[in-house]
LOVEXVEX-998497 format. One line per 10 residues: number of its first residue (from 1); for each residue x, y, z of N, C-alpha, C. Coordinates in steps of 0.05 Angstrom, whole numbers, padded with zeros to 5 digits. Example, Ala and Ser with C-alpha at 12.3 -4.5 7.8 and 13.67 -1.06 7.14 Angstrom:
# residues 2
1 = 00264,-00114,00156,00246,-00090,00156,00264,-00066,00156 ~ 00257,-00045,00142,00273,-00021,00143,00258,00001,00157
This chain:
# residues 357
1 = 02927,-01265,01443,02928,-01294,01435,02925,-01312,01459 ~ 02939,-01308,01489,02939,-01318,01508,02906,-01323,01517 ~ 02887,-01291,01512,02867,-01300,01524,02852,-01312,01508 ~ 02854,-01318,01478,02834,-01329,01458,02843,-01361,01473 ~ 02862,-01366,01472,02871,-01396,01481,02861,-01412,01508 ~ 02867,-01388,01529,02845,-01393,01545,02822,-01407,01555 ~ 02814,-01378,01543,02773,-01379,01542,02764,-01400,01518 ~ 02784,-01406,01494,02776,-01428,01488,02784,-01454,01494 ~ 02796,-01462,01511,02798,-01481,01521,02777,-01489,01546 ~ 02778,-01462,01559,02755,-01463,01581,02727,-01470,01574
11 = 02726,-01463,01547,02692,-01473,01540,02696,-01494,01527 ~ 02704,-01504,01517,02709,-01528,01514,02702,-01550,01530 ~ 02720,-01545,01555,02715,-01557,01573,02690,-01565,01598 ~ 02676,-01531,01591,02647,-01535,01597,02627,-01545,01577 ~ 02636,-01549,01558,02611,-01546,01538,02613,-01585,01536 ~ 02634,-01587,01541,02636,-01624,01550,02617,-01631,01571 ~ 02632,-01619,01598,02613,-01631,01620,02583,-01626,01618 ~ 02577,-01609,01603,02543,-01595,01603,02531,-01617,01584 ~ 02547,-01630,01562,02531,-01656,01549,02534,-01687,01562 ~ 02562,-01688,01583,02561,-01706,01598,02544,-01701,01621
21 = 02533,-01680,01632,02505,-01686,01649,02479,-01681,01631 ~ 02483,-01678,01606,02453,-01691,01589,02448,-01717,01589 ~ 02477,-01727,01580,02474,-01754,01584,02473,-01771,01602 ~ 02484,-01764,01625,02482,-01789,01653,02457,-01768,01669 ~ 02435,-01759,01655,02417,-01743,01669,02400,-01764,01688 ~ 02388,-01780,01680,02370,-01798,01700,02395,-01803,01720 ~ 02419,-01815,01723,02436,-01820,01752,02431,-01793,01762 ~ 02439,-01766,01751,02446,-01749,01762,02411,-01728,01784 ~ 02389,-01743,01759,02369,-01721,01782,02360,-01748,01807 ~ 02370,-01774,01803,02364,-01795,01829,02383,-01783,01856
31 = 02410,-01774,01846,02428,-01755,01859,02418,-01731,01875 ~ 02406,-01712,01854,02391,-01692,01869,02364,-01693,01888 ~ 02351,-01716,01883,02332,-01725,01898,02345,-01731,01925 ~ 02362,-01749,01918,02382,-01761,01950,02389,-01732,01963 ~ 02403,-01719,01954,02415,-01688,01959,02393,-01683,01980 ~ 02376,-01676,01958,02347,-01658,01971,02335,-01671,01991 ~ 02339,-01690,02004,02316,-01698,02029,02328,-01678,02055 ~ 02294,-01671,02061,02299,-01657,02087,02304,-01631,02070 ~ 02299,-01622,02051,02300,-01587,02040,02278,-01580,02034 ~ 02251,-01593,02030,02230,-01596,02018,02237,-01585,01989
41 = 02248,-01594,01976,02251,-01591,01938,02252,-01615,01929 ~ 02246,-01647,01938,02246,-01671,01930,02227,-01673,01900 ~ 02204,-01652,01918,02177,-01661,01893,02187,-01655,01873 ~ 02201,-01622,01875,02210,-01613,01851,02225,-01631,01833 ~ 02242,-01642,01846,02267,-01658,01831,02255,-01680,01819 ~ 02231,-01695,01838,02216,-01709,01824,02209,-01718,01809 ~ 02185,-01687,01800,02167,-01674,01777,02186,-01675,01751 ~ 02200,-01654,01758,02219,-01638,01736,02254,-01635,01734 ~ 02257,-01655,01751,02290,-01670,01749,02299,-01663,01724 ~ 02294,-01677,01705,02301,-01685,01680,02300,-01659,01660
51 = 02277,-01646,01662,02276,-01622,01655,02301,-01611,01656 ~ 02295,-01608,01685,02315,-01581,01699,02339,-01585,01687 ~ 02350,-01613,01691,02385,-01609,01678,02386,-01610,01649 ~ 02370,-01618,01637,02361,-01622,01606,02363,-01585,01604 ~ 02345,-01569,01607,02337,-01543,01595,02362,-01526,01610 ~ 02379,-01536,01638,02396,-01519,01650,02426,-01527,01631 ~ 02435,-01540,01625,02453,-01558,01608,02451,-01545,01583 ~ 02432,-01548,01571,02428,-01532,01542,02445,-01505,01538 ~ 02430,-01485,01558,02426,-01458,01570,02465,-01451,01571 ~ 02466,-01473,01583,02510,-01470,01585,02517,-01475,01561
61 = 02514,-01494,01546,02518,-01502,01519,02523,-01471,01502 ~ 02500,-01456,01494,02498,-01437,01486,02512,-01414,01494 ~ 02508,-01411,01527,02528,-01388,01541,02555,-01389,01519 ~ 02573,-01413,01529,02595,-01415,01523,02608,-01425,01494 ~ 02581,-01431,01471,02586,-01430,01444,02595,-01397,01447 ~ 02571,-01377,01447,02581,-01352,01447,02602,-01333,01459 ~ 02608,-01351,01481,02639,-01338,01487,02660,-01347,01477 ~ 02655,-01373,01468,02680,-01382,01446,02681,-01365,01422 ~ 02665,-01359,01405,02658,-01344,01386,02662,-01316,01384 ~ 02663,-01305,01413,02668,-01276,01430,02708,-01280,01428
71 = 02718,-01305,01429,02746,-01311,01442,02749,-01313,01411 ~ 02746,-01321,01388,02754,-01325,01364,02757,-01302,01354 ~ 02735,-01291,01355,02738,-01253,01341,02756,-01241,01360 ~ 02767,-01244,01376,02781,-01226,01392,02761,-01203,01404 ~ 02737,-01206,01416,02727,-01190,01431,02726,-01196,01453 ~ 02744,-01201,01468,02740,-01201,01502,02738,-01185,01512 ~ 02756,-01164,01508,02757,-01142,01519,02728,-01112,01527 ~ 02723,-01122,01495,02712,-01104,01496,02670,-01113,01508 ~ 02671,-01138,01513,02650,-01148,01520,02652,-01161,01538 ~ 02673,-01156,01556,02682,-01160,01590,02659,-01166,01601
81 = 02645,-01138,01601,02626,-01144,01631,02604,-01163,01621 ~ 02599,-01161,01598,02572,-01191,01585,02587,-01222,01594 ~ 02608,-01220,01579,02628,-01251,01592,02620,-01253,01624 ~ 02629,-01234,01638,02624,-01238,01667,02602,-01247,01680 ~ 02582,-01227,01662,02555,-01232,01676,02550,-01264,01663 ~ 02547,-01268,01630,02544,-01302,01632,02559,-01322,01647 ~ 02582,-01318,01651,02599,-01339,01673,02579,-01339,01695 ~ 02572,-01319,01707,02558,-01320,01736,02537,-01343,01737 ~ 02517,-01330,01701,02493,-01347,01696,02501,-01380,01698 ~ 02534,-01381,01680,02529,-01408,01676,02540,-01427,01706
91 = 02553,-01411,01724,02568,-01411,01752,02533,-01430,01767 ~ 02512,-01415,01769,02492,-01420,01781,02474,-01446,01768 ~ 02474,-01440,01740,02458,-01463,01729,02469,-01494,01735 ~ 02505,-01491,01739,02516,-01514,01740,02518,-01525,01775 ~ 02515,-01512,01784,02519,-01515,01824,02503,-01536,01820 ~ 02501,-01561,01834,02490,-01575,01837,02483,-01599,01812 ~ 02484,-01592,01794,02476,-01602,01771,02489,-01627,01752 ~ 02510,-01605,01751,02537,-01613,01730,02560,-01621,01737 ~ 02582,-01634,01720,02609,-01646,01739,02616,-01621,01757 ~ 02635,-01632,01779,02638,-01611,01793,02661,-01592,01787
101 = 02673,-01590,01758,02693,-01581,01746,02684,-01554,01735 ~ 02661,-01560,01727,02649,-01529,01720,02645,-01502,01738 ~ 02629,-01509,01758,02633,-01491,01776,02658,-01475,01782 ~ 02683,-01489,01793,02711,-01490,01789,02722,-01462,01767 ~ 02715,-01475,01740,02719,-01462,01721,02707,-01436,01721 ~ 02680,-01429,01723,02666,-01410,01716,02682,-01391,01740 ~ 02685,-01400,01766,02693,-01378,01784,02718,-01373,01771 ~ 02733,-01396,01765,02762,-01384,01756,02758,-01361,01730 ~ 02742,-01358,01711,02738,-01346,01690,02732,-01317,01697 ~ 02707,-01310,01714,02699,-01292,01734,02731,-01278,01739
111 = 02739,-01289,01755,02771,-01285,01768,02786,-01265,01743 ~ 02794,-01282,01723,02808,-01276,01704,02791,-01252,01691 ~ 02771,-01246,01678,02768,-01234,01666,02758,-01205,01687 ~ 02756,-01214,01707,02750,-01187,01730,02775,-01169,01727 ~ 02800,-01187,01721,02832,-01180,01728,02844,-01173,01705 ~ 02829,-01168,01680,02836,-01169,01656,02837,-01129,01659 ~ 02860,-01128,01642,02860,-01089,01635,02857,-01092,01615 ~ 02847,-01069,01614,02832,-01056,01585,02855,-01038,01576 ~ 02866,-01033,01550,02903,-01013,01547,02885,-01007,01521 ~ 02875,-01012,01514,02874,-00991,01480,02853,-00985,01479
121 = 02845,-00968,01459,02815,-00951,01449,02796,-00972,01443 ~ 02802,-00999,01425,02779,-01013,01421,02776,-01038,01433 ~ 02789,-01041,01461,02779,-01055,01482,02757,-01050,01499 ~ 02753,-01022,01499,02718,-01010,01498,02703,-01020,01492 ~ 02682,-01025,01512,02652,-01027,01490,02645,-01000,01483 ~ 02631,-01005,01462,02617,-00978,01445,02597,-00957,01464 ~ 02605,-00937,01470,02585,-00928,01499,02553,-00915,01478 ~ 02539,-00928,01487,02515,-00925,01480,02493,-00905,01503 ~ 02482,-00882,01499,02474,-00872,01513,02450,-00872,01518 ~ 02433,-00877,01546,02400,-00874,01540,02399,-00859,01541
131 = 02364,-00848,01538,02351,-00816,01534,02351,-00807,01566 ~ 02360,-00772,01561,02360,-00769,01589,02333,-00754,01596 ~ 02313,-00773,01609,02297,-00762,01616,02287,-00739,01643 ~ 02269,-00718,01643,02270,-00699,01660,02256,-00714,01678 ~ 02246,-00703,01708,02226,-00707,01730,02206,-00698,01716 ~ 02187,-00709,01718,02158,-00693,01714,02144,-00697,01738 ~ 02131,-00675,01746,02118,-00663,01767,02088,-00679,01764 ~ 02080,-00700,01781,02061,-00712,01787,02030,-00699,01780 ~ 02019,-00707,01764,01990,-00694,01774,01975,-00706,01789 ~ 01955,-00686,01804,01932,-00695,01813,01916,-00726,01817
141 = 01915,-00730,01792,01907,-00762,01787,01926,-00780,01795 ~ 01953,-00776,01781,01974,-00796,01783,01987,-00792,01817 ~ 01982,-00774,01827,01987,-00781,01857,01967,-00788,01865 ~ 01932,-00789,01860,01920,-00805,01882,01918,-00842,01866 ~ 01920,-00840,01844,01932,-00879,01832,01950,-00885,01856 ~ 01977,-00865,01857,01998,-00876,01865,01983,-00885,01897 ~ 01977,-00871,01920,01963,-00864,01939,01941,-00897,01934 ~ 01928,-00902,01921,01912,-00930,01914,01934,-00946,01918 ~ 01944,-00947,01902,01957,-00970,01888,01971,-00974,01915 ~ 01987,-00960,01929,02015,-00962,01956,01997,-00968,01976
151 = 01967,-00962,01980,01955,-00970,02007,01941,-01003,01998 ~ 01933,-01003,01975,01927,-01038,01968,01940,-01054,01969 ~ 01973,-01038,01958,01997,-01060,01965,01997,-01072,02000 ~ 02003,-01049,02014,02010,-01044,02036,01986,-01069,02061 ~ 01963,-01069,02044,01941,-01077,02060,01937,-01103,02063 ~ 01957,-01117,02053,01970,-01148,02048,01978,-01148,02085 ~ 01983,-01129,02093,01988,-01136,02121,01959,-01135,02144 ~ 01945,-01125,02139,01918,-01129,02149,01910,-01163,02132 ~ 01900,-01175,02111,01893,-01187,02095,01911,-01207,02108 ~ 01938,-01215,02114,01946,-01237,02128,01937,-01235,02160
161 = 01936,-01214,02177,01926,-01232,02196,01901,-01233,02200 ~ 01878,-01222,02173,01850,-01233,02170,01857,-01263,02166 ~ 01866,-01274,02149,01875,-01301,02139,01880,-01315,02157 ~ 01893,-01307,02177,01913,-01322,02190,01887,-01335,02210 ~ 01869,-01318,02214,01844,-01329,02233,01828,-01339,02218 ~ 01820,-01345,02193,01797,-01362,02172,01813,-01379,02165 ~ 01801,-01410,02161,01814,-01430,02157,01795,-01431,02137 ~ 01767,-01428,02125,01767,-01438,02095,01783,-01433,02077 ~ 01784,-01453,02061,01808,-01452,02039,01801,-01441,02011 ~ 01773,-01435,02000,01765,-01424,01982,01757,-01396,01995
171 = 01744,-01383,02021,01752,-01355,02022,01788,-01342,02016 ~ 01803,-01371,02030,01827,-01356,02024,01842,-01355,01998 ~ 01831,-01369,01984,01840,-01368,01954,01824,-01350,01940 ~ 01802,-01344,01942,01784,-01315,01934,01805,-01294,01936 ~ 01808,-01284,01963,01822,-01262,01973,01848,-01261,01959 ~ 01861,-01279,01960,01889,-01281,01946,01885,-01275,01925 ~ 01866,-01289,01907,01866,-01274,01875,01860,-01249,01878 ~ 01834,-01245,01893,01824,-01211,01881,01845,-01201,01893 ~ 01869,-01201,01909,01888,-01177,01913,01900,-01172,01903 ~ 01912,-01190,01884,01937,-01204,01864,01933,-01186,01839
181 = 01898,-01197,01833,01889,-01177,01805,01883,-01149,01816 ~ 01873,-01148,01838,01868,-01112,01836,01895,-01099,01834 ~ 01922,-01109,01841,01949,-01095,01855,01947,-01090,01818 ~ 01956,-01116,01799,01960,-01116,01775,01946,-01096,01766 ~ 01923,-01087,01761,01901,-01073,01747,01908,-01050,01762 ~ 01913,-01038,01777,01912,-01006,01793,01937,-00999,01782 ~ 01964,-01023,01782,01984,-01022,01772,01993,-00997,01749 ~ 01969,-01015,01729,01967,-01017,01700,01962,-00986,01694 ~ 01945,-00979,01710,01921,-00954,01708,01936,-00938,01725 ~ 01955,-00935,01740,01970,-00908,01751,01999,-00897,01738
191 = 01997,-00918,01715,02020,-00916,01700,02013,-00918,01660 ~ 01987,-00920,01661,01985,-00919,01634,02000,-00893,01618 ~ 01992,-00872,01622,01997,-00842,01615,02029,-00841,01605 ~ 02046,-00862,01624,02074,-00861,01604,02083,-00888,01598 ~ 02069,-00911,01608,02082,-00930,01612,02094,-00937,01576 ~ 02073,-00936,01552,02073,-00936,01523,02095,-00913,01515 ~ 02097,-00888,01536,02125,-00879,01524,02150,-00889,01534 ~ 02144,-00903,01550,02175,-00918,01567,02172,-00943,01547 ~ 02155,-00954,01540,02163,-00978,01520,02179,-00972,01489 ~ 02168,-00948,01484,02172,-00939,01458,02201,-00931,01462
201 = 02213,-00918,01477,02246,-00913,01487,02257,-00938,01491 ~ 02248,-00954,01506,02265,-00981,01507,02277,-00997,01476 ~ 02252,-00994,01467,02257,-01012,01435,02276,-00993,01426 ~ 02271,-00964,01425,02285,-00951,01401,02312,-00950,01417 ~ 02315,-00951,01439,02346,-00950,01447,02359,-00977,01464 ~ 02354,-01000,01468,02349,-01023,01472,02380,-01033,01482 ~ 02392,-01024,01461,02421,-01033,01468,02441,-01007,01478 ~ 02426,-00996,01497,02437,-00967,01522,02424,-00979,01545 ~ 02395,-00977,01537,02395,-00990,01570,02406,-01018,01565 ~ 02401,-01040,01555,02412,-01065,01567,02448,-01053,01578
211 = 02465,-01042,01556,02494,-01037,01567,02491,-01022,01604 ~ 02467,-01009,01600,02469,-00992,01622,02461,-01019,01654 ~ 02437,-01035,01647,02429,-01050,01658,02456,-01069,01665 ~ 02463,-01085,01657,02489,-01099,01652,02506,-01093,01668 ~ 02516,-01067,01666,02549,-01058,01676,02539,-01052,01707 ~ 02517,-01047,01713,02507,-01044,01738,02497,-01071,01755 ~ 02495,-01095,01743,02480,-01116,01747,02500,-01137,01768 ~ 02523,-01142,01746,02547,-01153,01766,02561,-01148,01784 ~ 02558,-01115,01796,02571,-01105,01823,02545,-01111,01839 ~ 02520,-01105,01828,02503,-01108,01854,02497,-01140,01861
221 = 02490,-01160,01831,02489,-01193,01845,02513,-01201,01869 ~ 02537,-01187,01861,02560,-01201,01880,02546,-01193,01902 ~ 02548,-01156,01910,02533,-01156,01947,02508,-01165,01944 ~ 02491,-01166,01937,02468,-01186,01946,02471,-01213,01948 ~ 02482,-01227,01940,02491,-01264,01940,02509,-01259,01973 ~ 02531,-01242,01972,02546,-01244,02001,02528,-01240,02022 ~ 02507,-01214,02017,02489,-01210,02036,02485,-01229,02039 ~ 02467,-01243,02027,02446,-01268,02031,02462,-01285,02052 ~ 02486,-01292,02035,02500,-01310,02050,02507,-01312,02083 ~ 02516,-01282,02084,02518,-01271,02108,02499,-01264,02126
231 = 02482,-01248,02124,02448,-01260,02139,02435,-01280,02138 ~ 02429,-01302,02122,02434,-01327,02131,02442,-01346,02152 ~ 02468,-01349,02147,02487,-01354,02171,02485,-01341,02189 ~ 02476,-01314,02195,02477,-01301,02236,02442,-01303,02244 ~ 02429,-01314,02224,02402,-01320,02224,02402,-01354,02233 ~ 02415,-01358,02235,02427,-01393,02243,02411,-01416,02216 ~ 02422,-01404,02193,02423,-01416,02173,02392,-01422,02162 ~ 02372,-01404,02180,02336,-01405,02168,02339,-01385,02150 ~ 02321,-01398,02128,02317,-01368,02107,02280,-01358,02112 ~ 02293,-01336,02092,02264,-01322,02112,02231,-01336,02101
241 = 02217,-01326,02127,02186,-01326,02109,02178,-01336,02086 ~ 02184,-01315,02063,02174,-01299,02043,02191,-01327,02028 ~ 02214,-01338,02033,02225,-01354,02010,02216,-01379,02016 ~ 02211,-01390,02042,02193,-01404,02046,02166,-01407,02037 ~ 02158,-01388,02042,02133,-01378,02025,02121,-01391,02000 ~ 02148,-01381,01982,02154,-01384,01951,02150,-01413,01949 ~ 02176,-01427,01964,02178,-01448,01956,02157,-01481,01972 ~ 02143,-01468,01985,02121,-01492,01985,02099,-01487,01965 ~ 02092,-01468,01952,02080,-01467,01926,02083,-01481,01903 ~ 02069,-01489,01878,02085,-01501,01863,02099,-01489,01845
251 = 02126,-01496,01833,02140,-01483,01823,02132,-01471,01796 ~ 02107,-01468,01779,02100,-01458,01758,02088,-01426,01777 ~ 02070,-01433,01789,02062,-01410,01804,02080,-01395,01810 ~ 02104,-01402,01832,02122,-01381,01828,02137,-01368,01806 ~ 02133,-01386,01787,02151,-01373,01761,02131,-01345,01751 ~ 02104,-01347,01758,02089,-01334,01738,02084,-01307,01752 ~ 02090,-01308,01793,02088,-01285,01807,02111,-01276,01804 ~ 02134,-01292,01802,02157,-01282,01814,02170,-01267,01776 ~ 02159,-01270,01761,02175,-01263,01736,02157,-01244,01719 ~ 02126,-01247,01724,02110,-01232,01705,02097,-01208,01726
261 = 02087,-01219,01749,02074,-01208,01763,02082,-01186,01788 ~ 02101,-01196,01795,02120,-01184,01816,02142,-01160,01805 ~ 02153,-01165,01783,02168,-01137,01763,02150,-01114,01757 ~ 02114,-01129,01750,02107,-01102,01746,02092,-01083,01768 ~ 02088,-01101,01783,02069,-01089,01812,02089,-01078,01837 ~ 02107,-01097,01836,02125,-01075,01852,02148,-01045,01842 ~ 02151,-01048,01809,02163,-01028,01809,02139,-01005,01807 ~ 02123,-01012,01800,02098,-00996,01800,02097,-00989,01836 ~ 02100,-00993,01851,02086,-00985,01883,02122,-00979,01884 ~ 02139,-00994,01888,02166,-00991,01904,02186,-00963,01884
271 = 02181,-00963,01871,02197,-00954,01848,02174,-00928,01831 ~ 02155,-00925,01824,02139,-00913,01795,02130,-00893,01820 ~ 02105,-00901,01840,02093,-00892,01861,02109,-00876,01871 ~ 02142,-00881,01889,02150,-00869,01909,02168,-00854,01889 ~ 02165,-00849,01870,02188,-00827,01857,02169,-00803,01857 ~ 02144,-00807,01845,02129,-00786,01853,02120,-00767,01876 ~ 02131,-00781,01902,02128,-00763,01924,02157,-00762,01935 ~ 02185,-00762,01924,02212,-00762,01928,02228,-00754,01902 ~ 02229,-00734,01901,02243,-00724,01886,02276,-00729,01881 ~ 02290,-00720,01901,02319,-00720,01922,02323,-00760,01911
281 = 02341,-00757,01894,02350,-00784,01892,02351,-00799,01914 ~ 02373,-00802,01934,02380,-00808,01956,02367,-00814,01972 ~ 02341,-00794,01982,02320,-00799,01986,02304,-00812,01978 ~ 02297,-00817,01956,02286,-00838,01948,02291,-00861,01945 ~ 02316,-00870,01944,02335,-00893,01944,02334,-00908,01968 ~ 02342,-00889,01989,02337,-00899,02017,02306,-00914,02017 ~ 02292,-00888,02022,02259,-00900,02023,02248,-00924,02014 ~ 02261,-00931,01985,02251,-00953,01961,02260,-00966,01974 ~ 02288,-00972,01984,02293,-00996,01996,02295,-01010,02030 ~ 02293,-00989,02041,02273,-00997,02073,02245,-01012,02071
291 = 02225,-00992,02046,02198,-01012,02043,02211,-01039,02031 ~ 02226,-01034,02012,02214,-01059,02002,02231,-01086,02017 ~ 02248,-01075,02020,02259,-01098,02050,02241,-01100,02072 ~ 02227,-01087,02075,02205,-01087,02101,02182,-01104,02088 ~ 02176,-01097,02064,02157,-01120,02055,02162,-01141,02057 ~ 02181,-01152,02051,02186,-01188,02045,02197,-01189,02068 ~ 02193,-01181,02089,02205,-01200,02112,02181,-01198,02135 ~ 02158,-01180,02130,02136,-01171,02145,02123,-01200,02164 ~ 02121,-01224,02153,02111,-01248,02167,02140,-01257,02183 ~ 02157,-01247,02186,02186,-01259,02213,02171,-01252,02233
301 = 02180,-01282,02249,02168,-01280,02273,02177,-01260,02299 ~ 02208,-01246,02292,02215,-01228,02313,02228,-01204,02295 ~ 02240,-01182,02310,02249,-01156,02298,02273,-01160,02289 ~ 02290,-01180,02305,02320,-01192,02304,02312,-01201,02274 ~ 02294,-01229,02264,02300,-01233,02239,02287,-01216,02225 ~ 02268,-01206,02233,02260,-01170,02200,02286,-01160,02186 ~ 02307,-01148,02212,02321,-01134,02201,02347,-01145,02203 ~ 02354,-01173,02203,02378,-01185,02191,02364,-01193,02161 ~ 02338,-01206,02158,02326,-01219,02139,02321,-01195,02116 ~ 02323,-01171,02127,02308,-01153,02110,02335,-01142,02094
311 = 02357,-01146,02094,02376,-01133,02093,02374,-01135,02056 ~ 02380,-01167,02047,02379,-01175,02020,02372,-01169,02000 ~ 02337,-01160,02023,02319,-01151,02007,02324,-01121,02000 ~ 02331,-01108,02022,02338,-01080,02014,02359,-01074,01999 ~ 02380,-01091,01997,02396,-01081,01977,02389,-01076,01944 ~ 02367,-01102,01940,02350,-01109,01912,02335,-01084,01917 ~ 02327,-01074,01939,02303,-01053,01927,02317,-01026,01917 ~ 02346,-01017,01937,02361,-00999,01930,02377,-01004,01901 ~ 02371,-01019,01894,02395,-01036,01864,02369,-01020,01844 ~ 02345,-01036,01846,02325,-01021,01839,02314,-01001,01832
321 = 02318,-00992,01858,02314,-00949,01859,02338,-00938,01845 ~ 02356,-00938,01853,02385,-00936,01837,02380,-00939,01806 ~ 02365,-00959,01793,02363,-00952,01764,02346,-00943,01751 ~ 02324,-00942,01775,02301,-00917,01758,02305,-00894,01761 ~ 02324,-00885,01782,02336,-00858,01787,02344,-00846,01773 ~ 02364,-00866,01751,02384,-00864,01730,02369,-00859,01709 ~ 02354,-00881,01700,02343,-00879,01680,02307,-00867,01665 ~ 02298,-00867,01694,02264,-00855,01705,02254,-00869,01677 ~ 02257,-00901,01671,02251,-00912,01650,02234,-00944,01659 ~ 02209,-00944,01669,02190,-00948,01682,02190,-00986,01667
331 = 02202,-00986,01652,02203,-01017,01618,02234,-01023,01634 ~ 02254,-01004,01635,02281,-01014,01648,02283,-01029,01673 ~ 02270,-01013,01696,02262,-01026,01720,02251,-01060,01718 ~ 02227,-01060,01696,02218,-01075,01699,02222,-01106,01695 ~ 02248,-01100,01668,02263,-01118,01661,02291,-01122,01675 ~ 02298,-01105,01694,02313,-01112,01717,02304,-01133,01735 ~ 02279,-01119,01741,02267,-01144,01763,02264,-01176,01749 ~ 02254,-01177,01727,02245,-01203,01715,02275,-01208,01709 ~ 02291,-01205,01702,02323,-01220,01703,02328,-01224,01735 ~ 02327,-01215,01755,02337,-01218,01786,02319,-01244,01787
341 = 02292,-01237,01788,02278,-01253,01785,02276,-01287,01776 ~ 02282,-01289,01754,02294,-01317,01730,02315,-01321,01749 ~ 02341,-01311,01751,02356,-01317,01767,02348,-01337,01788 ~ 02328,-01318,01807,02325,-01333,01831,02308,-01355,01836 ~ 02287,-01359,01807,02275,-01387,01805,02293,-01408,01797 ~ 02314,-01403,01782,02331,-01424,01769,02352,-01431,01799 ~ 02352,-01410,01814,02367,-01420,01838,02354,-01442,01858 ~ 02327,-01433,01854,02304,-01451,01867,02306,-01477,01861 ~ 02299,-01480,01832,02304,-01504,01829,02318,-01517,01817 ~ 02354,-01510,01830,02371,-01528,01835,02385,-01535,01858
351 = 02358,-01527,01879,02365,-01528,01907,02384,-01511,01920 ~ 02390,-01493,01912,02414,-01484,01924,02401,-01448,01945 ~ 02368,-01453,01937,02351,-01428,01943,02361,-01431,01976 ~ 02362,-01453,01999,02358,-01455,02026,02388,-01451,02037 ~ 02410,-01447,02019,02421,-01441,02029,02435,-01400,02015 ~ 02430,-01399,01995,02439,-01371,01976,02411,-01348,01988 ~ 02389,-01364,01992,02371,-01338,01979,02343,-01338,02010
């Protein structure tokens, strides 16, 4: 009864402030504009101010109808780790945005329900199991795709410092597409042969992996957010390259690499590719996430920031490897990345990317 009272009071209380920043939205994105000088995200706030707290506002609204509704039935318990993980969601959508009572709240909620024991049988969630799939032994073909596909990835580091010496701006927009589509298309074609049976497992068991996805999701966001935080700061508060990168682009573009394009091309090279020549979990875990931290930090100008900068990234690539290991379910990975992913655009733009990410 204590925690129904609670958690409904607590959403309550967010689900107020989330319509009082619908409503004082124009003061509040002139606010974030002021905020933002000197972060380069002005344009953004600009453009899509109004949006942003309009569609981020909503987004809480909903979170916490459903956890009220979760607190009425008396299912807290047993849908712990979902509560957690939305507090986080609604923790981030509100930073910057919303009264500053929410934030407040969501960590306190986090807190409480982290601290909450579980004492009886149907404080459980329902353990739902995915299919346990075997190794299958690579053929011929599918190791020389993989072998394509990891040296086209890889060749992004020749291809920048061709770039870096041509200043036309339509050779360099040529090159950028055809790399973009060939990675996508080799992608596609070194993984056809199961990718339609990894889809067909996902649907028919949908709610094993998401439980499985989930209960794994909130131990690894916490060390990757501290990472960040923490390499950051001994990096004297520069974030790397690659997020730089991101964010002088416009922000639809990154939504469309970083959520459609980037889930399926890198678990395909970081993840699909390197399981095939690593058997040895561990081994492979390590490996997946040295590259793929070595990728996104490849344009730092010294070795000092590679491998403070690279750290973040390697934890996401080992979080990564870690669940195709588990699950060798090629659709699971993929929708891992595009949730990390959403995450880290919605962090983008509510400014809080130059100092978190």
């Amino acid at each position: 009864m204590k925690k129904k009272i609670y958690f409904g009071l607590t959403t309550i209380i967010i689900i107020i402030g989330a319509i009082i920043s619908i409503i004082n939205c124009n003061q509040l994105v002139q606010q974030l504009i002021a905020d933002a000088q000197g972060t380069g995200m002005e344009d953004i706030y600009i453009k899509n101010g109004h949006a942003i707290i309009w569609i981020s506002s909503i987004i809480v609204v909903i979170i916490n109808l459903y956890v009220f509704n979760t607190a009425m039935n008396n299912k807290i318990m047993p849908k712990k780790g979902i509560l957690i993980f939305l507090f986080i969601i609604c923790l981030l959508l509100s930073l910057g945005i919303l009264i500053e009572v929410i934030p407040i709240i969501s960590i306190a909620n986090v807190v409480v329900l982290a601290f909450l024991k579980r004492k009886n049988a149907e404080d459980y969630p329902e353990k739902r199991e995915i299919p346990r799939l075997e190794y299958k032994k690579p053929t011929k073909k599918e190791l020389i795709w993989s072998i394509l596909l990891v040296c086209t990835y890889f060749s992004e580091i020749i291809i920048e410092r061709f770039l870096e010496k041509n200043v036309n701006f339509n050779i360099v927009i040529a090159i950028t597409i055809i790399y973009y589509i060939s990675l996508l298309v080799i992608s596609i074609f070194a993984f056809k042969s199961t990718i339609k049976e990894h889809i067909k497992l996902f649907k028919e068991n949908n709610k094993g992996y998401l439980q499985f996805i989930f209960s794994k999701f909130v131990f690894f966001f916490i060390i990757y957010m501290a990472t960040n935080v923490l390499c950051t700061l001994i990096n004297g508060g520069e974030i790397s390259i690659n997020q730089q990168t991101i964010e002088s682009i416009p922000l639809w573009i990154s939504a469309i690499l970083a959520i459609l394009w980037a889930p399926i091309v890198e678990e395909a090279v970081f993840r699909g590719s390197l399981r095939r020549f690593f058997k040895n979990d561990t081994i492979f875990i390590i490996i997946s996430a040295i590259l793929f931290g070595f990728m996104h930090v490849i344009l730092e100008p010294t070795i000092k920031g590679m491998i403070i900068m690279g750290i973040p990234y390697a934890v996401m690539g080992g979080y990564f490897a870690y669940i195709y290991a588990k699950s060798k379910n090629m659709v699971t990975n993929i929708f891992s990345h595009m949730l990390v992913n959403i995450i880290g655009i919605i962090l983008m733009s509510i400014s809080i990317a130059t100092v978190l990410l």
